[in-house]
N, C-alpha and C positions, 0 to 999 in steps of 0.2 A: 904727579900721578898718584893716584890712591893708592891704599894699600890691599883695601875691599871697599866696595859698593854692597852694603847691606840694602837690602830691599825688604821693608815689611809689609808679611801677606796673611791673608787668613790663608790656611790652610783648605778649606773646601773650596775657596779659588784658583782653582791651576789652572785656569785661562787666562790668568792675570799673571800666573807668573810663568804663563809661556809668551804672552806680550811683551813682557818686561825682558825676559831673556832675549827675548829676537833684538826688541829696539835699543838696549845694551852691548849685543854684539855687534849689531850694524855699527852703530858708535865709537865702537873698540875698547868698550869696557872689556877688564879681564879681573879674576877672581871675583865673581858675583856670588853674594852668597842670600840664600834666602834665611829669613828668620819669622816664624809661627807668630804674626799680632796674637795679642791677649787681647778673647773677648771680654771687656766690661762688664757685659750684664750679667755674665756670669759670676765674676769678682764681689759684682755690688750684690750681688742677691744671696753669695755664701757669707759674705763679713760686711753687713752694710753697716754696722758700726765702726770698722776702717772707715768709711769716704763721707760718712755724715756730716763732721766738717773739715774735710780736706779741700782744696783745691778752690777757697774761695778767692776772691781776690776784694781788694779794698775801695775796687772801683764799681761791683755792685753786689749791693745789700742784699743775702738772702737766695743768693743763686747756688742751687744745688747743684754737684756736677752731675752731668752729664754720664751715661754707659760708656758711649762711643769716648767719650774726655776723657773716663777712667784707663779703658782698652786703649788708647792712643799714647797715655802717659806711661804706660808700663812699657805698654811695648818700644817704646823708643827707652826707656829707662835700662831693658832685656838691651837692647842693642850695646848701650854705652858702658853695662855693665861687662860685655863678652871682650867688646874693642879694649877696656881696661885688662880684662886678666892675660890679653893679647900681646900686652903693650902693644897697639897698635897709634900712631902716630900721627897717619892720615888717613882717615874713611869718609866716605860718602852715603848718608841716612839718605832712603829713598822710601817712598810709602807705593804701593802696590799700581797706584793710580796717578802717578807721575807722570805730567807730560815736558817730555824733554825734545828742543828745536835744535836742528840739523849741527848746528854751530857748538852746541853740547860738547862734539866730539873733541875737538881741542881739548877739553879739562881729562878726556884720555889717553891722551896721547904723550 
């Protein structure tokens, strides 16, 4: 059993995370917590000298990251840094748009 289910959402999405709450409780998820994604392109356009060359990898040459890459890295980065100051031991990272099948419910139980 988890310890939380963190779910990352943008914030002006609260349709998303009244979905996610329902289809979590049906499941028997318990202590759900949401957590505010960082938008990227906000990041990259106040310090785009942070991400210029961040995040490349060595499998292709010259690929700039992405907003949405930037805003996904952090915000899972936010998540694992909160789980650490928790000492939390076992959580479950979910992104806003998570589709989770009926059999899910076992890992809450």
């Amino acid at each position: 059993i988890f310890n939380v289910v963190f779910v990352i959402s943008l914030a002006s999405r609260a349709w998303h995370r009244v979905h996610m709450r329902h289809m979590l409780a049906f499941l028997g998820a318990r202590n759900v917590e949401f957590i505010d994604a960082i938008e990227g392109s906000a990041v990259q356009q106040q310090h785009p000298e942070q991400w210029q060359y961040r995040m490349y990898t060595d499998e292709i040459e010259h690929l700039t990251p992405a907003a949405g890459a930037i805003g996904c890295y952090l915000s899972h980065f936010k998540v694992h840094k909160t789980a650490h100051a928790r000492d939390l031991q076992l959580y479950l990272v979910l992104e806003e748009d998570a589709v989770l099948l009926p059999h899910a419910a076992l890992r809450f139980h």
